[in-house]
C-alpha positions in Angstrom: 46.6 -62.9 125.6 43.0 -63.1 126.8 42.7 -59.2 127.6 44.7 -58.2 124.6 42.3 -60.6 122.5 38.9 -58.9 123.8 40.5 -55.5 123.5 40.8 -56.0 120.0 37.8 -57.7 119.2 36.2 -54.5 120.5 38.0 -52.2 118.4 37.8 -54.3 115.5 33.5 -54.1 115.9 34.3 -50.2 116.7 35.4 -50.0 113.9 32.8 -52.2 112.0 30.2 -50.0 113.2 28.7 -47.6 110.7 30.3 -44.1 110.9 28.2 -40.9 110.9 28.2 -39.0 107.5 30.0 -36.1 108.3 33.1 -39.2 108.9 33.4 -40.8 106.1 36.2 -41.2 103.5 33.6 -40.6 100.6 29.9 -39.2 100.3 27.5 -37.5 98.0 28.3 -33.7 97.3 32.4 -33.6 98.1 33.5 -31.0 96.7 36.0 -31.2 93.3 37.1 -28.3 91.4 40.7 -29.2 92.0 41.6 -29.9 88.0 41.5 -27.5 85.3 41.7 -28.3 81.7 41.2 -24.9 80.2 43.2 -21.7 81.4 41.3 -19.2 82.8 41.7 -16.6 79.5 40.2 -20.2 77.5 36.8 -20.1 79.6 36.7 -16.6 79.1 37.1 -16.9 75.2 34.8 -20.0 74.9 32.1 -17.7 76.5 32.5 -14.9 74.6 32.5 -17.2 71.4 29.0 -18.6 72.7 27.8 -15.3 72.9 28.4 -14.1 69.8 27.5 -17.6 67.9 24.0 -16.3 69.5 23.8 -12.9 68.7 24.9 -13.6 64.9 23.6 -17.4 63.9 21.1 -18.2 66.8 18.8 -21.4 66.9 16.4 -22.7 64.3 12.7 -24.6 64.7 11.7 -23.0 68.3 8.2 -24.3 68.2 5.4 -21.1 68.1 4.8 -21.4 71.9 8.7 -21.0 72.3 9.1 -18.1 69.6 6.2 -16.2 71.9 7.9 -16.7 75.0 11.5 -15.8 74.2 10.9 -13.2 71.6 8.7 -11.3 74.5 11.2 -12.0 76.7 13.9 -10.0 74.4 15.0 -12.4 71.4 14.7 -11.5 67.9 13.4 -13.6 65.4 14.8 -13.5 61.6 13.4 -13.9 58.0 15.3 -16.9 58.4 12.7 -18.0 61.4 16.0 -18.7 63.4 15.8 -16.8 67.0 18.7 -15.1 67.6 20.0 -13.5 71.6 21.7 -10.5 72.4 24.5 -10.4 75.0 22.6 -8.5 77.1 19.6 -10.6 77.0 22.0 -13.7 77.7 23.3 -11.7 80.8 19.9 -10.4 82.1 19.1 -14.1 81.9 21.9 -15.9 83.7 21.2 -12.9 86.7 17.5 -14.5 86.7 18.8 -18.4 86.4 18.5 -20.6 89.6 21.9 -21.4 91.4 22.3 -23.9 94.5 19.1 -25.6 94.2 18.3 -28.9 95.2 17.0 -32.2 93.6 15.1 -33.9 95.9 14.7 -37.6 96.6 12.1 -39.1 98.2 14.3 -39.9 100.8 15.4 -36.3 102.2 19.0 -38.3 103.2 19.3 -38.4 99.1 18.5 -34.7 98.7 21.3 -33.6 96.1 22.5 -30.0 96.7 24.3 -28.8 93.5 25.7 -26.3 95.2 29.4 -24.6 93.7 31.8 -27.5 93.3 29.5 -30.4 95.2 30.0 -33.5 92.8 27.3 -36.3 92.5 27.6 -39.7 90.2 24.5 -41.5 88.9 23.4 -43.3 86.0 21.9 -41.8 82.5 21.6 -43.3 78.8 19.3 -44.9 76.7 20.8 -48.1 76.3 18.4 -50.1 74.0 20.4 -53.6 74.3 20.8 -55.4 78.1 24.5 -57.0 78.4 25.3 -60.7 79.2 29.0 -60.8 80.1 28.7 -64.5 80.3 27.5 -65.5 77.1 28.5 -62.4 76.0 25.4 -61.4 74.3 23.1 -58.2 73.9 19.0 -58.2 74.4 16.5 -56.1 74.7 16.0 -54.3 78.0 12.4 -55.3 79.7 10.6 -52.6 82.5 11.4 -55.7 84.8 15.3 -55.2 83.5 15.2 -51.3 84.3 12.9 -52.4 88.0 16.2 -54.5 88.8 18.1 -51.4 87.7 16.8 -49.0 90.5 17.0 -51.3 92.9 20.3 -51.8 92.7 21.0 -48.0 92.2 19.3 -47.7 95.6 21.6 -50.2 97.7 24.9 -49.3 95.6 26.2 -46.6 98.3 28.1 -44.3 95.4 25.3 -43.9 92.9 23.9 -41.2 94.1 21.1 -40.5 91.5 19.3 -42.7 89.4 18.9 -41.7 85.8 16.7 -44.1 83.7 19.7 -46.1 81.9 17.6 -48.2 79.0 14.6 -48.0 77.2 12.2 -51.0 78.0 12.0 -51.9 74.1 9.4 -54.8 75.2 6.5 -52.0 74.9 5.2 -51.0 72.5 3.2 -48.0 72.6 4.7 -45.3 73.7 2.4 -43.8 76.5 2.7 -47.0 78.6 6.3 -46.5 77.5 7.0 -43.7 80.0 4.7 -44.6 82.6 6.2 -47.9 83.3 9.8 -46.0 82.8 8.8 -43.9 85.9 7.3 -46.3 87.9 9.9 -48.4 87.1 12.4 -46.3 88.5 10.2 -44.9 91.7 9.0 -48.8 92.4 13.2 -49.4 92.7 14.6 -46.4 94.5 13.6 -43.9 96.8 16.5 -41.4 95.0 16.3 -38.9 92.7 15.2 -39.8 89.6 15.5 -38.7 86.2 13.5 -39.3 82.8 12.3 -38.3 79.2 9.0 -38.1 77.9 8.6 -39.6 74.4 6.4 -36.3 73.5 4.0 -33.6 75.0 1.1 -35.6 75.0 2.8 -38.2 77.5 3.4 -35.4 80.3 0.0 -34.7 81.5 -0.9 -38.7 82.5 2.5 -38.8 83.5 2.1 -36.1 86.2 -1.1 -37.9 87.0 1.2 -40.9 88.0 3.6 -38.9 89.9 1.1 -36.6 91.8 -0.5 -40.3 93.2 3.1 -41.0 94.1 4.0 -38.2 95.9 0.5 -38.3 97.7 -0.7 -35.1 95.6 0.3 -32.2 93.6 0.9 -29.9 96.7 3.2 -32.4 98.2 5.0 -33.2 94.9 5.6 -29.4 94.2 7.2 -28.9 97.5 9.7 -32.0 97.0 10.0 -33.0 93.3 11.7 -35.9 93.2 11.9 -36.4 89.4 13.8 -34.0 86.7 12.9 -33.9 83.1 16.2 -34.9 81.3 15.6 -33.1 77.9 17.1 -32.7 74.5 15.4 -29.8 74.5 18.3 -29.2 71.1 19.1 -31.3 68.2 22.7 -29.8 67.3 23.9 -27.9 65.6 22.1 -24.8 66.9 17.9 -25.9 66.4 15.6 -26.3 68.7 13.9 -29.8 69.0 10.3 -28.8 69.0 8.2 -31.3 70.0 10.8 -31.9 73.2 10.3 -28.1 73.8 7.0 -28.1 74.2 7.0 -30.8 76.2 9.9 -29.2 78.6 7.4 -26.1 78.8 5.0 -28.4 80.6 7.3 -29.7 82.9 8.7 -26.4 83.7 4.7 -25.3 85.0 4.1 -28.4 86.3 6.8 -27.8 88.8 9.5 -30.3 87.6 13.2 -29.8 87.2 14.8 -30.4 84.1 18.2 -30.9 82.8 18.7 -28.9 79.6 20.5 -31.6 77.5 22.8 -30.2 74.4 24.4 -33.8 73.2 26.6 -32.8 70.1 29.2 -35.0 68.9 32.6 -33.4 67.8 33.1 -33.9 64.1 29.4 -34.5 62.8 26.9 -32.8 64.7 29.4 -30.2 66.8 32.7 -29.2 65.4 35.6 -31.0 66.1 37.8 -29.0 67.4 37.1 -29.7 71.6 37.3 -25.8 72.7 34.5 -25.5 69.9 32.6 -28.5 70.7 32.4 -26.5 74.0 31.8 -23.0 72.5 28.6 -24.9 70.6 26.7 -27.0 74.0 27.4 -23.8 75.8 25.6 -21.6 73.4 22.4 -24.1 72.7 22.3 -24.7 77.3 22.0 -20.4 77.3 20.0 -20.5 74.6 17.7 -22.7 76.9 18.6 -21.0 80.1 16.6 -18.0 78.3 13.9 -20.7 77.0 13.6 -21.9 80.8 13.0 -18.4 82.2 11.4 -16.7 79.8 8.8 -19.7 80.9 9.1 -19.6 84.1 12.0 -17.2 86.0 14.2 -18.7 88.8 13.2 -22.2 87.7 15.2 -25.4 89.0 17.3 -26.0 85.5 20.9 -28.1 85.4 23.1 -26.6 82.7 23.3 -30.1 80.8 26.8 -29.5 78.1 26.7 -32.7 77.3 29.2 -32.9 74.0 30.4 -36.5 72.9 33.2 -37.4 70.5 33.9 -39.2 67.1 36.6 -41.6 66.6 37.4 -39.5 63.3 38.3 -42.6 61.8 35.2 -43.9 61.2 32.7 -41.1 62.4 31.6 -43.6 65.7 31.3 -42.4 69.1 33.7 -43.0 71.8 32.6 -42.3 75.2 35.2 -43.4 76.6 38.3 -41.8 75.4 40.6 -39.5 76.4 38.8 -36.2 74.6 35.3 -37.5 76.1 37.1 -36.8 79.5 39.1 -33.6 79.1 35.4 -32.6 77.0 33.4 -33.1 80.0 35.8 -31.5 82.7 36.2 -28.5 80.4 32.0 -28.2 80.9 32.4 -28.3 84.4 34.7 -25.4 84.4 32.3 -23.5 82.0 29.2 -24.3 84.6 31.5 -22.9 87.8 32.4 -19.7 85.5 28.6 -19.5 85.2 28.0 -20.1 88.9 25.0 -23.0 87.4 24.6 -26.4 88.4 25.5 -28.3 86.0 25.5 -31.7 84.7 27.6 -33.5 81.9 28.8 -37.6 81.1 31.8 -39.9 82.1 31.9 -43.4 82.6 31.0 -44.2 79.2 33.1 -47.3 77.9 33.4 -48.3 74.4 33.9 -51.7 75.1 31.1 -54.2 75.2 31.9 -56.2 78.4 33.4 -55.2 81.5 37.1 -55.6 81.3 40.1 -54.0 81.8 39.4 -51.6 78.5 35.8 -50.7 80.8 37.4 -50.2 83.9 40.3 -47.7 81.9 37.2 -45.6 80.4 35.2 -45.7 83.4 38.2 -44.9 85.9 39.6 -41.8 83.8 36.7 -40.0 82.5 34.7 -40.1 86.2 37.9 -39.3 87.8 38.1 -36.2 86.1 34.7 -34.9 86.2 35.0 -35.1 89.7 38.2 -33.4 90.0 36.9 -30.6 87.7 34.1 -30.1 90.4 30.8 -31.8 88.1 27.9 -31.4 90.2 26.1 -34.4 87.9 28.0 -37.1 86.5 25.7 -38.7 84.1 26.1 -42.2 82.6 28.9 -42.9 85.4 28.3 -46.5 85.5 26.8 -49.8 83.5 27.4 -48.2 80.1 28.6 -50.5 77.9 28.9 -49.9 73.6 29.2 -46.1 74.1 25.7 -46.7 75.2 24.4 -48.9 73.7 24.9 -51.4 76.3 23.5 -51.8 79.9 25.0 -54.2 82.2 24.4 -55.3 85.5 27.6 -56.1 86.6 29.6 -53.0 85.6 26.7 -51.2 87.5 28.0 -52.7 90.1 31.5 -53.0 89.1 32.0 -49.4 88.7 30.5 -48.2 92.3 33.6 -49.4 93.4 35.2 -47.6 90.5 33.2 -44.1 91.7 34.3 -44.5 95.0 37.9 -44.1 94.2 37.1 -41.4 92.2 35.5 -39.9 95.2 38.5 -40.5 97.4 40.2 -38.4 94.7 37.9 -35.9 94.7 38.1 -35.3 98.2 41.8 -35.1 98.3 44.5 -34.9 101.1 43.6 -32.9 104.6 46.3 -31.7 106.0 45.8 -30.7 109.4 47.8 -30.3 112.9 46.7 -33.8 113.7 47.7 -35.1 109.9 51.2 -34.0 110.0 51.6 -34.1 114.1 55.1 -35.5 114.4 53.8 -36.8 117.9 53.3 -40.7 116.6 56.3 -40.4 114.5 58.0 -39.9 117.8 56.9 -42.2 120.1 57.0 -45.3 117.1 60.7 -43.9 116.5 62.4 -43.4 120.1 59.8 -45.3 122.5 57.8 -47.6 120.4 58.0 -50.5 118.3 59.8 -49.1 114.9 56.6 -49.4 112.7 52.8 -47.8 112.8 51.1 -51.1 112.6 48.3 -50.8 115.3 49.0 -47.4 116.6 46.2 -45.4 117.6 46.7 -42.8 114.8 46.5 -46.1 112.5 43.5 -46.8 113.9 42.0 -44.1 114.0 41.9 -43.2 110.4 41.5 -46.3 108.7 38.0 -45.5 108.8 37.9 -42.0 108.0 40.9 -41.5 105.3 40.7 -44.8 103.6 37.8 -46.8 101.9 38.2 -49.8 100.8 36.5 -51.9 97.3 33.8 -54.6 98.1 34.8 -56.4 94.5 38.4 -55.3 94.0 40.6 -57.3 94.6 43.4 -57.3 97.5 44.2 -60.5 97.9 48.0 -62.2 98.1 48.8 -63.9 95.0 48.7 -66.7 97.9 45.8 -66.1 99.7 43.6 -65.8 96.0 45.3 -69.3 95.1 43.5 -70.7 98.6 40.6 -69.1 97.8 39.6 -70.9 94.9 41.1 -67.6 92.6 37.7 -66.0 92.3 36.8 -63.8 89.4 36.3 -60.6 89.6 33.0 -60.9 87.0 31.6 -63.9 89.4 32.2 -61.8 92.0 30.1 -58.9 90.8 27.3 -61.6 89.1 27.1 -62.6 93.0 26.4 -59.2 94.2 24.0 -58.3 91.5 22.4 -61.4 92.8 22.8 -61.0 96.3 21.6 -57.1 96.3 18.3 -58.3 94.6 16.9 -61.2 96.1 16.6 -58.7 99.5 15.7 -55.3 97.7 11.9 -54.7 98.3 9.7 -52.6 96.1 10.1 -49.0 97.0 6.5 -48.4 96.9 3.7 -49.5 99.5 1.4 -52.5 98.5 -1.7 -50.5 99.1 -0.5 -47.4 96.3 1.1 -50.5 94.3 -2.7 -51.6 93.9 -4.3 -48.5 93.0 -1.4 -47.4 90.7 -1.6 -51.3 88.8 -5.5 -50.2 88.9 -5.1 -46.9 86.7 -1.7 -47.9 84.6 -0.9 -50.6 82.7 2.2 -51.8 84.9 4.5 -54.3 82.7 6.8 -55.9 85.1 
């Protein structure tokens, strides 16, 4: 009993130990791709349908710098001041457009390589309320609140980008607004981050901020470690020209950008959903042209973003059944393209994590990943169809990302998977069941994975354990994560960036 006891203790801290990255069940960049929501004759008419919605009605309100740079580039502008793109331009274009690039963190292990079918969740919104599920009340998000965010993000194993998800309503002017949402974001994790500026004139100081980060503008254009999430379109079909302008001086400045077209099916993008489609794809080429008529090759993510009404009442709903099949139908559009691309799932419409969160969550991320999403946005913590952040379904859904992953990543089969050798020797020579056989062993590691807040428990073993809760639960780990999570920035560049910025948290 004594041997048989060691043996297993050894196996059992084996098995404990941490696996190397090429072994485990889950892990950034798996590739999806393996569900299909439109036909293949459906992408095919959705694209031609984007292509001539730009040849014949084409975008409004290109600001003057804009009109230059893609009228030179082969667009036409109209008496009607709306810029309007041939088929060939489109095509000369996407032949020009970046593929498999790489958004960098600042930790190279959190490089993101959106390459073909490699799927990636993070965070994304603009929540403006922070969620209580306890009292059950909304309040403004503080830079402190979006500080705790990151930090999180950066010790939650499936969040594998880190969006800012809120706007730190606490400041007011607007400046200090996105410095502190930066730092705030770079202070808490060292992976890749994304952001908006509130207008042109914050990108300059911004870079200021970053290039001190990175140790210099050299260094920060060889591994930027920010993307400039932009609305670079306010649909249907314009141009949002202050947001251009500002995405022109991130392009030179060497930062990536997501090129954001967030219409909502049945007020500001048709509601049919192969239409909603036909519109975000036509605005993200129009801006594919913007971006390289800029700048050629430039790192870009094709951002389709299209939401949906509840037609009943004309309100969003992130999290319903159209949201999902919307957003895997843009991840088939951005593998017909051959583009990285980005869209949202994990939206919830319900205010507080519970089971009507964890149905919305589960379904839409699920199928992004399956349809082979390179960036899942808004993944996790959105409450309200976004209006809400909350801790605890940050933290809550990274268990609900990694069984999405383990979908994603599907079922090997293999000559050791389906070896009838085990089978055998359980059958003839061995005990009748698989319960501690090698092959058991062996893969519980690499083929399962396993929740650290769901629930597994007995109905027996959760009555002797005082029937925790599956909100305490995550409330503990939220608090557990950050009372150990340092700042993600020295003390000595802490000083001299409080020295230059006004730092609010």
């Amino acid at each position: 009993m004594s041997r048989r006891s060691g043996g297993r203790a050894a196996r059992v801290a084996m098995r404990a130990a941490p696996l190397a990255e090429d072994l485990r069940p889950i892990r950034p960049g798996m590739r999806g791709g393996r569900y299909a929501p439109l036909s293949e004759s459906g992408v095919r008419r959705i694209h031609e349908a984007a292509l001539e919605a730009l040849e014949e009605i084409g975008l409004a309100d290109a600001p003057p710098s804009g009109v230059e740079l893609m009228t030179s580039a082969g667009a036409r502008l109209g008496d009607d001041r709306r810029l309007r793109f041939s088929r060939a331009l489109v095509e000369d274009m996407l032949a020009k457009a970046a593929r498999n690039i790489t958004l960098h963190g600042r930790a190279p292990k959190y490089d993101l390589h959106l390459e073909e079918n490699r799927v990636h969740y993070g965070t994304a919104g603009a929540a403006v309320h922070v969620v209580d599920p306890f009292t059950k009340k909304y309040r403004d998000p503080s830079a402190k609140d979006l500080y705790d965010a990151a930090r999180l993000a950066e010790h939650l194993e499936n969040i594998h980008f880190f969006q800012r998800p809120m706007v730190c309503r606490g400041i007011e002017d607007i400046l200090e607004l996105d410095l502190n949402t930066i730092y705030a974001c770079v202070a808490g994790t060292r992976k890749h981050i994304g952001t908006s500026f509130s207008g042109p004139e914050s990108v300059e100081p911004s870079l200021r901020l970053i290039h001190m980060l990175a140790g210099g503008e050299s260094e920060w254009r060889a591994r930027p470690f920010i993307s400039n999430t932009n609305c670079f379109v306010v649909p249907p079909m314009k141009f949002a020209t202050e947001s251009c302008v500002a995405m022109e001086n991130c392009i030179r400045a060497g930062m990536p950008v997501l090129l954001l077209s967030a219409g909502q099916a049945g007020a500001t993008a048709p509601a049919p959903l192969a239409m909603a489609i036909v519109q975000a794809v036509a605005e993200c080429l129009a801006g594919l042209v913007y971006v390289n008529s800029v700048v050629e090759g430039h790192p870009a993510v094709f951002g389709t973003w299209p939401f949906v009404s509840d037609l009943r009442t004309g309100a969003m709903s992130g999290g319903s059944a159209e949201q999902a099949l919307l957003t895997a139908g843009c991840a088939q559009m951005h593998r017909f393209y051959g583009l990285p691309g980005g869209a949202a799932a994990g939206m919830a419409d319900s205010k507080l994590p519970d089971i009507q969160t964890g149905w919305e969550q589960g379904i839409s991320n699920a199928l992004a990943g399956l349809a082979g999403l390179n960036m899942v946005y808004e993944s996790v913590g959105m409450q309200a169809s976004l209006l809400g952040f909350c801790f605890e379904s940050l933290v809550l859904g990274d268990d609900v990302i990694g069984q999405a992953l383990r979908c994603v990543r599907g079922i090997e089969v293999d000559e050791d998977t389906v070896s009838i050798e085990t089978m055998r020797e359980v059958c003839i020579d061995g005990p009748g069941h698989y319960l501690g056989s090698d092959q058991t062993l062996r893969v519980m590691q690499t083929e399962y994975i396993y929740p650290i807040l769901g629930n597994r428990m007995s109905p027996k073993e959760w009555d002797e354990a005082e029937r925790p809760e599956i909100l305490s639960e995550a409330r503990a780990r939220v608090t557990d994560i950050l009372s150990s999570a340092g700042m993600q920035v020295p003390s000595e560049l802490d000083r001299r960036v409080r020295g230059e910025f006004r730092i609010h948290f």
